[in-house]
MILO-941817 format. One record per atom (N, C-alpha, C): y negated, x negated, z; residue in one letter. Coordinates in pm, whole numbers, plus 50000, padded with zeros to 5 digits. Example, Ala and Ser with C-alpha at 12.3 -4.5 7.8 and 13.67 -1.06 7.14 Angstrom:
north	east	up	resn
50569	48681	50780	A $
50450	48770	50780	A $
50330	48680	50780	A $
50225	48715	50708	S $
50106	48633	50714	S $
49997	48710	50787	S $
END
This chain:
north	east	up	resn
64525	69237	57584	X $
64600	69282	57701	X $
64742	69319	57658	X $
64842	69250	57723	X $
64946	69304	57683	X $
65038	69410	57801	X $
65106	69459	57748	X $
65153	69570	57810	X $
65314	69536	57872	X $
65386	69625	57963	X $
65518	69554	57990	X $
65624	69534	57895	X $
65617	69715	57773	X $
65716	69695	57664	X $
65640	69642	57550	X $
65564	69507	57529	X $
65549	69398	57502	X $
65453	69435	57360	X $
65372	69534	57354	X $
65259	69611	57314	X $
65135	69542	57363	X $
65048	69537	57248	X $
64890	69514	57277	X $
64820	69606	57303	X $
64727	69606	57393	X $
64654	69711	57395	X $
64509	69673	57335	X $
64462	69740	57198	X $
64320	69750	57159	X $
64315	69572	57152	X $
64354	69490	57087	X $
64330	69433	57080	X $
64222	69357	57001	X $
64155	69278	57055	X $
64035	69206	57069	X $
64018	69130	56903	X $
64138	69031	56861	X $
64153	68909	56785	X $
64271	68968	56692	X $
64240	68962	56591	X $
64330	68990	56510	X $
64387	68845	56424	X $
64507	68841	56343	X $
64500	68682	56266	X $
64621	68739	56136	X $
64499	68668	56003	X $
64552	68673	55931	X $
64642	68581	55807	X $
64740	68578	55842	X $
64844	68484	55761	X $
64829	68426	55642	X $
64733	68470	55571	X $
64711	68436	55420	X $
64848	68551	55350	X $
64944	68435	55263	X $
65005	68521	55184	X $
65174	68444	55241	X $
65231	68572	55283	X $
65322	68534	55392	X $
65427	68516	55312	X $
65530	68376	55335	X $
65617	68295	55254	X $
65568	68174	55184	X $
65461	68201	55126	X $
65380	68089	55108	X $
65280	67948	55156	X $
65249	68004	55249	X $
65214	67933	55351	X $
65175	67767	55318	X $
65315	67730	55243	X $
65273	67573	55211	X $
65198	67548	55110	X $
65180	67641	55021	X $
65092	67590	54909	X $
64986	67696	54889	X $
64916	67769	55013	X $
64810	67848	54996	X $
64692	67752	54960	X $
64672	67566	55007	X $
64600	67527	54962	X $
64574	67520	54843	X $
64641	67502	54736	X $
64678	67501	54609	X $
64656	67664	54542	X $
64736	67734	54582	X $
64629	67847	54550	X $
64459	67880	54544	X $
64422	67839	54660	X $
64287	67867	54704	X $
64216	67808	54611	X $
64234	67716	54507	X $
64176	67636	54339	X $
64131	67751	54280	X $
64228	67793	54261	X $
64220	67929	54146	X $
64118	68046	54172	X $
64205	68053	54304	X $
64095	68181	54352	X $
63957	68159	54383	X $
63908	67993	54446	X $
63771	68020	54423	X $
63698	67943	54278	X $
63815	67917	54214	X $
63669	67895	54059	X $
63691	68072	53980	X $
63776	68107	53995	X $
63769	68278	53988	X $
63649	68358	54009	X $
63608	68283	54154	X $
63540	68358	54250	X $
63378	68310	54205	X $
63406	68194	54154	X $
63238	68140	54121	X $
63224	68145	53993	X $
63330	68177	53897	X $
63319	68218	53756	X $
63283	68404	53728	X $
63310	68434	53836	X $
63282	68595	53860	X $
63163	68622	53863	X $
63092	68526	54028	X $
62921	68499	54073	X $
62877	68461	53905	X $
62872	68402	53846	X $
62746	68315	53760	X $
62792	68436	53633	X $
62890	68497	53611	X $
62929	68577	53493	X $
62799	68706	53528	X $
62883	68766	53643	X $
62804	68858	53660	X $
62660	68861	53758	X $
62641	68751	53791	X $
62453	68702	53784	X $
62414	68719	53638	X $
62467	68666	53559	X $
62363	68631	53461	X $
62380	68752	53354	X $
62461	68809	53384	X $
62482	68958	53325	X $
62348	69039	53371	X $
62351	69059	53570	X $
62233	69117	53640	X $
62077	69063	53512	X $
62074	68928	53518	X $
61941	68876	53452	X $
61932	68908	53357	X $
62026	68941	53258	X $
62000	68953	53107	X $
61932	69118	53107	X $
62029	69189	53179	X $
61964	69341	53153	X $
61826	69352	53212	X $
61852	69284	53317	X $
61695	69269	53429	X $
61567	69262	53300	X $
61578	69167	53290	X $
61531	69087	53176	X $
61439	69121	53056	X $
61557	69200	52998	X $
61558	69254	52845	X $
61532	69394	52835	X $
61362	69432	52796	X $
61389	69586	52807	X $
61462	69684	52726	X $
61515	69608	52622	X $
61607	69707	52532	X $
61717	69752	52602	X $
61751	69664	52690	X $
61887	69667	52771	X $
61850	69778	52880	X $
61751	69845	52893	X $
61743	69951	53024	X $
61742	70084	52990	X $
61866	70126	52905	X $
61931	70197	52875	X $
62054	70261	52978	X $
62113	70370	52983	X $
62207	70403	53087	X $
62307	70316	53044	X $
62375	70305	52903	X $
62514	70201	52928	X $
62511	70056	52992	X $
62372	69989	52994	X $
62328	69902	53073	X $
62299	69903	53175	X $
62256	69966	53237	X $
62198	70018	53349	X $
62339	70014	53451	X $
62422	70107	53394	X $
62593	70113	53471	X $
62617	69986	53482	X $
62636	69931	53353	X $
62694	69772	53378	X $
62624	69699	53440	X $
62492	69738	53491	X $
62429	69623	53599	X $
62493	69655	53782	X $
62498	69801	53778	X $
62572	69840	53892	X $
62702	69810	53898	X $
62778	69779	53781	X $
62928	69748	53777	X $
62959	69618	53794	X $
62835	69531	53795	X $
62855	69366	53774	X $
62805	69357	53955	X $
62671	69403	54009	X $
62659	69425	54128	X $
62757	69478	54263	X $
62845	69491	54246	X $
62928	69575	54248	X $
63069	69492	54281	X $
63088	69421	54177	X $
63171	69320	54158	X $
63177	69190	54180	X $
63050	69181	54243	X $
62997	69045	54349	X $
63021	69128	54478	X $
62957	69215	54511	X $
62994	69215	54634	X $
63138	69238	54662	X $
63190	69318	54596	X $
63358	69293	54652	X $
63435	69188	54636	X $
63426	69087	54549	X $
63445	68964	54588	X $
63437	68872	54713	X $
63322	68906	54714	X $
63235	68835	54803	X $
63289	68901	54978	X $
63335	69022	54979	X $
63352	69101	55100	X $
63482	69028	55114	X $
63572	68933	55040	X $
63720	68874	55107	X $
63692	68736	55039	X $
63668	68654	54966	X $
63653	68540	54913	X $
63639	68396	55022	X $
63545	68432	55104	X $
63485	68319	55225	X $
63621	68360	55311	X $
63635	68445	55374	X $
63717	68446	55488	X $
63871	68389	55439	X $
63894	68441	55322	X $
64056	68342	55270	X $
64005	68259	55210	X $
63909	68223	55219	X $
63953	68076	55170	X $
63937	68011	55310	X $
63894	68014	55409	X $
63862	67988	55537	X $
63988	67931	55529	X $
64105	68072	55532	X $
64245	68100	55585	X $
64313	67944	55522	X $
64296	67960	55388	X $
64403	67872	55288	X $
64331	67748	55290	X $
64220	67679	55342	X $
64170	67543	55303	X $
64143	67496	55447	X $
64082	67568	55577	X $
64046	67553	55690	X $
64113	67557	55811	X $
64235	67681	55780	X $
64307	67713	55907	X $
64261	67784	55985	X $
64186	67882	55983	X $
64074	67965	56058	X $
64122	68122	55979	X $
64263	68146	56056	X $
64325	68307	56021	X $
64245	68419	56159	X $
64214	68326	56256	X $
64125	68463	56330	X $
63996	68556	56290	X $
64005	68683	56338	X $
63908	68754	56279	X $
63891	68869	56408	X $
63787	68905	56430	X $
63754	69012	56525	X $
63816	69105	56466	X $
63898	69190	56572	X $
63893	69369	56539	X $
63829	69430	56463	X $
63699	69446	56519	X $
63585	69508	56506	X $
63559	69436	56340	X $
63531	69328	56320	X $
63491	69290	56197	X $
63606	69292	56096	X $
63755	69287	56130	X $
63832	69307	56018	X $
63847	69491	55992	X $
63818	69530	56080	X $
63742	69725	56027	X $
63723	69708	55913	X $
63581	69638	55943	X $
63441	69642	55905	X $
63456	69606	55725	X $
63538	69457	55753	X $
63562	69431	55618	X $
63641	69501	55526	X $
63743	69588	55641	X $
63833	69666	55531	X $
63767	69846	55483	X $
63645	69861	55550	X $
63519	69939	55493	X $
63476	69891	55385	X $
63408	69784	55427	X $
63332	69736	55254	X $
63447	69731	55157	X $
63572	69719	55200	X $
63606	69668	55077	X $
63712	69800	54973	X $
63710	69897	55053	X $
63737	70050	55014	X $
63638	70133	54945	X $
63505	70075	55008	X $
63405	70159	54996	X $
63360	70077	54873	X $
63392	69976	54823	X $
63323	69889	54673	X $
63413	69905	54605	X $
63529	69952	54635	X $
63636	69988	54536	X $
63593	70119	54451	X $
63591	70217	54557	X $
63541	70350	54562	X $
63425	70351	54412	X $
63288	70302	54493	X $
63188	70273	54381	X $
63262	70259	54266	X $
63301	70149	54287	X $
63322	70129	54105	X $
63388	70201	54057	X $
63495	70315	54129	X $
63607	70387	54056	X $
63510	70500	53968	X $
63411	70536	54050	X $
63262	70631	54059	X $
63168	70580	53912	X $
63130	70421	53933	X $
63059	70400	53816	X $
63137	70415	53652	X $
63262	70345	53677	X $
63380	70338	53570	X $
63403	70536	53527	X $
63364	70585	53564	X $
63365	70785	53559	X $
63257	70794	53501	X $
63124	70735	53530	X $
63010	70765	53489	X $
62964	70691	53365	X $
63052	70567	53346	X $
63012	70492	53230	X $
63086	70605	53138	X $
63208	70658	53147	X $
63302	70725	53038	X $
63206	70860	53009	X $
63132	70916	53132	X $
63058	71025	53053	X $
62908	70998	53017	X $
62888	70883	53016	X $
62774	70856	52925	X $
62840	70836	52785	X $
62897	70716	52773	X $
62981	70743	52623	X $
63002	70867	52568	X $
63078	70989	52683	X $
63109	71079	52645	X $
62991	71198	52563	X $
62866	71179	52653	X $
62709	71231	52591	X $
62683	71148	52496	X $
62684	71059	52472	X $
62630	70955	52370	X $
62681	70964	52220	X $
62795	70977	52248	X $
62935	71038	52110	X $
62917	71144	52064	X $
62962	71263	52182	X $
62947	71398	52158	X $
62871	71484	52114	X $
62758	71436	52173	X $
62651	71508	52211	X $
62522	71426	52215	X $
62511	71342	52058	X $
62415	71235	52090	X $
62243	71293	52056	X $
62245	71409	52078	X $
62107	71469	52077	X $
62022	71506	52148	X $
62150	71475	52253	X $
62068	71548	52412	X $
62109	71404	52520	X $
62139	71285	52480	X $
62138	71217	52531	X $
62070	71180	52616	X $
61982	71110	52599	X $
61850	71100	52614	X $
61747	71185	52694	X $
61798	71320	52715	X $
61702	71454	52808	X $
61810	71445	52956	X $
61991	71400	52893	X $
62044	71455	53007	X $
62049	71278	53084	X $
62078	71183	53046	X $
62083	71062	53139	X $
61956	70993	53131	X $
61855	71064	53206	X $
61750	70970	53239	X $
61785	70892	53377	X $
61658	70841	53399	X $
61675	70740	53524	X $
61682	70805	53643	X $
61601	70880	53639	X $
61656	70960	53798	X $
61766	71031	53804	X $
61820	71039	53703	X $
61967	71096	53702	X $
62024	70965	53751	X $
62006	70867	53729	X $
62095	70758	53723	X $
62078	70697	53857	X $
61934	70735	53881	X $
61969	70674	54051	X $
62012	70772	54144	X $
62058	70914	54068	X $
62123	71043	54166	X $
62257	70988	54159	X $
62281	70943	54021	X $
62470	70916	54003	X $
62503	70772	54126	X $
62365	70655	54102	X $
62429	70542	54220	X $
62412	70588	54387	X $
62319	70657	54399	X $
62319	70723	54532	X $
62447	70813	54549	X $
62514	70877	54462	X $
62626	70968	54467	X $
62734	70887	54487	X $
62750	70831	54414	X $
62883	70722	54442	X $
62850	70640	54526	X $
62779	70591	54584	X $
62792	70556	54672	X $
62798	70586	54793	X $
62750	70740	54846	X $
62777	70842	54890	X $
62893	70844	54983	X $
62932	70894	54846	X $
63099	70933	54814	X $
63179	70839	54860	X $
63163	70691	54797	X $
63238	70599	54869	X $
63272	70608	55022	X $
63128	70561	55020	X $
63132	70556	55229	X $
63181	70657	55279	X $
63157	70752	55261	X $
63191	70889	55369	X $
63354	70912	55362	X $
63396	70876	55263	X $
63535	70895	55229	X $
63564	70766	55306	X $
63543	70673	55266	X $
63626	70531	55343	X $
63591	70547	55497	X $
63500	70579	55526	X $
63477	70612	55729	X $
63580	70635	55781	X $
63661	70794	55741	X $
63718	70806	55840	X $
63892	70707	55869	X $
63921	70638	55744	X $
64000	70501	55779	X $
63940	70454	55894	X $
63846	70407	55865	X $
63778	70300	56013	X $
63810	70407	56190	X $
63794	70520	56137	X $
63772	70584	56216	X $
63880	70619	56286	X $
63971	70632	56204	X $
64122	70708	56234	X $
64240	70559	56317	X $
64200	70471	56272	X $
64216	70350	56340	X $
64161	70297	56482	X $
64028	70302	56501	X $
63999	70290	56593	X $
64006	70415	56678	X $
63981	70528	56682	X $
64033	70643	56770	X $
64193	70663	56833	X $
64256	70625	56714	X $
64373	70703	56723	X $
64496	70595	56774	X $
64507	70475	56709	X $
64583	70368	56748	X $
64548	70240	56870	X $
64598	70287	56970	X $
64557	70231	57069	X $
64666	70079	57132	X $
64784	70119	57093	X $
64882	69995	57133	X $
64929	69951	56963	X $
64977	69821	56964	X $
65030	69775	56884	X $
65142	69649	56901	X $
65200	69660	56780	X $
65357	69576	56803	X $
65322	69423	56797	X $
65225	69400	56691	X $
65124	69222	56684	X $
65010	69220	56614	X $
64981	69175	56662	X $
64796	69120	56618	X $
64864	69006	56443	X $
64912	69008	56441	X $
64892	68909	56325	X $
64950	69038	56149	X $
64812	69029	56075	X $
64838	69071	55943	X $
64887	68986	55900	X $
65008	69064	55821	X $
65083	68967	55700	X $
64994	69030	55553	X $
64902	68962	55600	X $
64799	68994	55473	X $
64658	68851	55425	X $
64598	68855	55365	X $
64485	68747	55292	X $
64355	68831	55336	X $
64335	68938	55362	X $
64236	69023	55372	X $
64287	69131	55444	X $
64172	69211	55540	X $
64226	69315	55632	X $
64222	69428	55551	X $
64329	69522	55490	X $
64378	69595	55403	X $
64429	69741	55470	X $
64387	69861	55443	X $
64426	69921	55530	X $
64569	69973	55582	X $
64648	69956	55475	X $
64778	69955	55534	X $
64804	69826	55600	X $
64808	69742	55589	X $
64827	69634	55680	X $
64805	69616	55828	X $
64656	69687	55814	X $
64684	69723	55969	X $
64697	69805	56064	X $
64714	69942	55939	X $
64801	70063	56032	X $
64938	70002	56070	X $
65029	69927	56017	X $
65160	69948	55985	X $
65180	69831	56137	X $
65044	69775	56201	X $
65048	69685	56317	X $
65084	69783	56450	X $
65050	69879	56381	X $
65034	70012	56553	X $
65164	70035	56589	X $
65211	70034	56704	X $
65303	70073	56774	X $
65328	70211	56795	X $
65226	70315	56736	X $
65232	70488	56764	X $
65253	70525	56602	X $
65248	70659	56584	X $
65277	70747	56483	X $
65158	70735	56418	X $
65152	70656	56279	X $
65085	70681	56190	X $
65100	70722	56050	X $
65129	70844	56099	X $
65148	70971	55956	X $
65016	71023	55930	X $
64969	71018	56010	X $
64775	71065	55951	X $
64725	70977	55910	X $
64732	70841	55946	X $
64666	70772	55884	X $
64701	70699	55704	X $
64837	70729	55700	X $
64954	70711	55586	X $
64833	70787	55510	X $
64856	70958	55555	X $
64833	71046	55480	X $
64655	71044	55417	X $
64578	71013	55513	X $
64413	71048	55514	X $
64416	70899	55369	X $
64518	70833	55394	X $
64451	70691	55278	X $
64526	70744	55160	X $
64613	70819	55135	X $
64707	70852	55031	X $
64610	70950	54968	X $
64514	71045	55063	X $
64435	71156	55024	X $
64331	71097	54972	X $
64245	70976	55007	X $
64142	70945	54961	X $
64178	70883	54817	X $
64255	70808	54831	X $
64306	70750	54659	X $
64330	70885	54546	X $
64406	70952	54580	X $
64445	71024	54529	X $
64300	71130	54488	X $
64217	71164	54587	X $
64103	71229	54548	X $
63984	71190	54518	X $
63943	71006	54481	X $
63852	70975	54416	X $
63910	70910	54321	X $
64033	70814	54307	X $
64083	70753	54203	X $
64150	70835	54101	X $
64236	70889	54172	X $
64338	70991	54071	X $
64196	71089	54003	X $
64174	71134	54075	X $
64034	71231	54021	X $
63983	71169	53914	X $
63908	71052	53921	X $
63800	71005	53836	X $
63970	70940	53748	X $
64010	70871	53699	X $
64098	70832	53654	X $
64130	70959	53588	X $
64113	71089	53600	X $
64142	71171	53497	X $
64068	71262	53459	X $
63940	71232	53474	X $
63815	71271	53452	X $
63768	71164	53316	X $
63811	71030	53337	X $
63786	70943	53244	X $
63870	70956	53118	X $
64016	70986	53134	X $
64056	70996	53036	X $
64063	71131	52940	X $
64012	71230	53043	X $
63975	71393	52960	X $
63866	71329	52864	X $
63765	71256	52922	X $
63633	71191	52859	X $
63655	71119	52731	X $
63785	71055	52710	X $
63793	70962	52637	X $
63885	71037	52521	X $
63979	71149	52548	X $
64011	71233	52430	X $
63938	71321	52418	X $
63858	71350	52418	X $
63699	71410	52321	X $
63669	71311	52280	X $
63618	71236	52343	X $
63568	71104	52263	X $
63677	71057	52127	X $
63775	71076	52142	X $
63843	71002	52028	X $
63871	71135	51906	X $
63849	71259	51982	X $
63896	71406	51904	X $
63737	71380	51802	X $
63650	71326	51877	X $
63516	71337	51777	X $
63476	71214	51696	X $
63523	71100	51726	X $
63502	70980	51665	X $
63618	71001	51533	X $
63696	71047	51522	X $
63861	71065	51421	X $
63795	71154	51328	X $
63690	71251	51356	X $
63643	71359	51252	X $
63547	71316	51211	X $
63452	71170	51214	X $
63407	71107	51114	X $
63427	71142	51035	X $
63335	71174	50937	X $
63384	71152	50808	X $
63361	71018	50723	X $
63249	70920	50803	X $
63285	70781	50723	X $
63324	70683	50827	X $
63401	70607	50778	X $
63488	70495	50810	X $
63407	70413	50926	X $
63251	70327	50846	X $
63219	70278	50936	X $
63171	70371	51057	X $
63142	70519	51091	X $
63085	70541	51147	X $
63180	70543	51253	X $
63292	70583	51227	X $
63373	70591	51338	X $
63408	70500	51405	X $
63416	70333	51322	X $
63414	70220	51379	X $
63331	70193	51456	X $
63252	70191	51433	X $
63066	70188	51480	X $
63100	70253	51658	X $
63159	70390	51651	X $
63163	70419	51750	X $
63265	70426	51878	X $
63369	70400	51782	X $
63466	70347	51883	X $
63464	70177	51937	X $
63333	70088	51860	X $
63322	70002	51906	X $
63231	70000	52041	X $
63180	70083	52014	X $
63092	70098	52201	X $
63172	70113	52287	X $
63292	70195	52273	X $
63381	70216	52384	X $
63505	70115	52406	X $
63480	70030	52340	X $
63631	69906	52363	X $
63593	69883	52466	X $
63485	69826	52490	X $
63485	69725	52611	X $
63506	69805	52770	X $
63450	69904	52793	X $
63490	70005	52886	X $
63615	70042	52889	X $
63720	70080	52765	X $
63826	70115	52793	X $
63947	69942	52841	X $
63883	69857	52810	X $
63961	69729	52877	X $
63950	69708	53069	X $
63823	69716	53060	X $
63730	69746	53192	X $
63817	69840	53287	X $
63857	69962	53224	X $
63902	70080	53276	X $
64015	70095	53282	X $
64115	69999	53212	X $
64266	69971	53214	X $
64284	69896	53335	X $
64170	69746	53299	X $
64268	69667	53368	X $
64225	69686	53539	X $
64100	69819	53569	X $
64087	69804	53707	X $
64193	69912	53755	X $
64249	70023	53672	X $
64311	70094	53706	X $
64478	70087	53724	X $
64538	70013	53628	X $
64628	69949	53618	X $
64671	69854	53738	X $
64635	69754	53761	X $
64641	69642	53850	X $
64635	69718	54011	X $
64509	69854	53967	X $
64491	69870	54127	X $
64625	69952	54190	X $
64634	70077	54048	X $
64763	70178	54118	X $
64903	70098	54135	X $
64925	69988	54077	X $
65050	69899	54066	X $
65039	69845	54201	X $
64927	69783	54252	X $
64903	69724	54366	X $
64949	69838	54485	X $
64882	69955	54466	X $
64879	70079	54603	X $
65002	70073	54612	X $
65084	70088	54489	X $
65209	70219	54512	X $
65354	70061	54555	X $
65323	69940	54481	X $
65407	69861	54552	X $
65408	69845	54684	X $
65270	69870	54730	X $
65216	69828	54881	X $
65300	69891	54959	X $
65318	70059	54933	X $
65327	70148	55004	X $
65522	70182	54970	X $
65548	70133	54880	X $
65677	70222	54813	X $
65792	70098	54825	X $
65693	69939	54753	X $
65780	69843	54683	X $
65831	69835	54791	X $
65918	69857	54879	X $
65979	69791	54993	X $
66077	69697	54928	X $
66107	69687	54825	X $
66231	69557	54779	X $
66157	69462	54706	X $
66056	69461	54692	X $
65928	69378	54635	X $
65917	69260	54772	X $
65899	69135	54734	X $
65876	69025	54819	X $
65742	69025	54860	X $
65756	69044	55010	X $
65605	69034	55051	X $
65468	68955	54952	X $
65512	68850	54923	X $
65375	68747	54879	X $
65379	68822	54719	X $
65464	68895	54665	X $
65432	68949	54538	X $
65291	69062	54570	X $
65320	69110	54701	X $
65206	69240	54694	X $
65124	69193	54739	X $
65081	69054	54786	X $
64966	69032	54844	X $
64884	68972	54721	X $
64986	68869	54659	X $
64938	68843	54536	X $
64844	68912	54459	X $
64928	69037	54421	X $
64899	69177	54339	X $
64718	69193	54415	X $
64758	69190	54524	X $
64645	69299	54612	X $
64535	69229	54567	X $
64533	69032	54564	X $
64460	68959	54581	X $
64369	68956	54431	X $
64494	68937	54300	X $
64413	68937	54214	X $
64339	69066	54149	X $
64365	69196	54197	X $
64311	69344	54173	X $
64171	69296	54183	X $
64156	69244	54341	X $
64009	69207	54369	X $
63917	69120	54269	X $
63961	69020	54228	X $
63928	68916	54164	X $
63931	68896	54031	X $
64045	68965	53954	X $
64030	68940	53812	X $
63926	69027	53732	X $
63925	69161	53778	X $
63862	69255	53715	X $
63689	69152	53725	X $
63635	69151	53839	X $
63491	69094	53825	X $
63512	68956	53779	X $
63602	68883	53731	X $
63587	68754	53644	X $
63582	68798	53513	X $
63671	68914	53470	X $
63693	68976	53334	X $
63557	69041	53264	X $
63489	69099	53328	X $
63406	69201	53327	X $
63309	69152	53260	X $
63220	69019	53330	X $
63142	68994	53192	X $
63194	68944	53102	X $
63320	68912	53070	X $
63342	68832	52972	X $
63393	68917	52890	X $
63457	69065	52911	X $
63473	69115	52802	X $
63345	69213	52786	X $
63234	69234	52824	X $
63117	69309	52768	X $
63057	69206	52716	X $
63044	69074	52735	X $
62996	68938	52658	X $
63011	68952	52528	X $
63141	68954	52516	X $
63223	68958	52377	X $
63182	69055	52288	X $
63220	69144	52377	X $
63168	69314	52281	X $
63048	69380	52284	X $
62956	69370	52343	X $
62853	69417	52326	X $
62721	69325	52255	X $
62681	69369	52130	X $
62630	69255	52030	X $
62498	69236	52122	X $
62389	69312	52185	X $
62284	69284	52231	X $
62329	69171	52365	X $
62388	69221	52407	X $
62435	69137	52541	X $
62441	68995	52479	X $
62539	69011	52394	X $
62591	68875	52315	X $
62472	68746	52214	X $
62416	68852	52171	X $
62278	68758	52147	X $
62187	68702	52248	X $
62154	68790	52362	X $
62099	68739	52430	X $
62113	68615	52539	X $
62254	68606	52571	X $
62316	68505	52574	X $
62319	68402	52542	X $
62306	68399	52345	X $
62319	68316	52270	X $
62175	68252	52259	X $
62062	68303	52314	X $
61935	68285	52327	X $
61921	68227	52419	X $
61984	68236	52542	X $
61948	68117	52688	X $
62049	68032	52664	X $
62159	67951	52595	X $
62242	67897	52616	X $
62199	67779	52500	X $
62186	67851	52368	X $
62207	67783	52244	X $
62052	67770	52210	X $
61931	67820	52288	X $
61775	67770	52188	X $
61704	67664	52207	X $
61698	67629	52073	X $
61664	67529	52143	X $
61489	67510	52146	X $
61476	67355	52194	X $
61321	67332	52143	X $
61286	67335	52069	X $
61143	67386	52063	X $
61072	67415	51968	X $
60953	67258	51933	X $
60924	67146	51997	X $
60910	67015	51981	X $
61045	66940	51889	X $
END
């Protein structure tokens, strides 16, 4: 419905541009992003199977990384089909109601993982520190209190976005995101009214599960390094700062990519549109292509077992 000073009201159909400036060669993009997208699926499937699998592997640092690989399919998976729709099909429409919806899941799987990536650092952190009580303090029902918690946490925190949107913004200037995925600034910044609460409620949630856990992880990780340095033998300290490489790559490159992504979103105003969509696009995507491939690498049980479905052969 449009209005006389040339405002939508609540509109129905939303449409999203892909990555705006680009336009001519989003087909050509869309290569990348979906063997990304199916190198991500089969990485972290067969990650799920190996721990599934292997009972040595049902341990808490495994256990996380099965929720972190789970995790990392579905947020893929929550923008992957619909842009590529955009960039190979021509099919930028999307319901209201369902581009919410998608920009829920896809806050709320962010969330998780910011949650699991906190919980992997203080298992390390018990495991290092305190490797005597390991074992009494991360059992399994702890562990399905920590995925019920974060995930919790996620949702309830990402709601009231959905919420504050649909209540509060009722006219808007155009239905069309200059976005690849419905993002939540993208489609506050569509409303034609005052959205300083909604600026603020998304600035508060980052800031109080990311910034939070983001420095919860790294308090975690100088103990961890204050106690691995007072080794007194060489290999042991190797030994143990090799458990934690692969998490601290894990934990760079989701944190890195993501706050670079927020704060251009929100700040870069001299930044070229298709740079931040870019940014936004591969945050989503590289981390779960990366993920098994650098716990592949570094983790020797993982890595044998691997080397057992790939490389055994017959026994005829």
């Amino acid at each position: 419905m449009i209005n006389l000073n040339g405002t939508v009201f609540m509109p129905s159909v939303l449409t999203l541009i892909g990555i705006p400036g680009l336009e001519s060669v989003q087909f050509w993009i869309g290569i990348p992003f979906c063997a990304m997208y199916i190198t991500a699926l089969f990485g972290n499937s067969l990650l799920l199977v190996i721990i599934k699998s292997e009972r040595s592997l049902h341990e808490p640092m495994y256990l996380f990384l099965a929720m972190l690989g789970a995790t990392d399919i579905a947020l893929s998976t929550c923008i992957l089909p619909k842009m590529l729709g955009i960039f190979w099909f021509h099919l930028p429409k999307i319901y209201f109601d369902a581009c919410l919806f998608q920009m829920w899941l896809i806050h709320t799987f962010q969330c998780i993982k910011s949650g699991i990536l906190l919980a992997m650092a203080l298992d390390r952190y018990v495991a290092i520190c305190d490797p005597l009580r390991h074992a009494t303090i991360f059992t399994h029902q702890l562990l399905t209190q920590i995925g019920v918690g974060v995930t919790l946490r996620a949702a309830l925190f990402a709601a009231p976005c959905l919420i504050l949107i649909k209540c509060r913004l009722k006219h808007y200037r155009t239905t069309v995101v200059s976005h690849s995925y419905c993002e939540h600034m993208a489609i506050v910044k569509l409303a034609a009214e005052d959205i300083r609460i909604n600026k603020i409620y998304g600035l508060f949630v980052a800031f109080i599960i990311l910034g939070l856990d983001i420095v919860f992880i790294t308090l975690s990780y100088i103990r961890i390094f204050l106690t691995v340095f007072s080794l007194p033998q060489r290999e042991a300290r190797l030994k143990a700062f090799n458990t934690c490489i692969a998490h601290i790559c894990v934990f760079l490159e989701f944190y890195l990519l993501g706050f670079f992504s927020f704060f251009t979103h929100r700040f870069g105003f001299h930044i070229p549109p298709y740079i931040h969509i870019l940014l936004s696009n591969l945050y989503l995507l590289v981390p779960p292509l990366l993920n098994p491939i650098v716990y592949g690498v570094k983790t020797k049980q993982i890595r044998d077992r691997m080397s057992k479905i790939f490389y055994s052969k017959d026994p005829s």
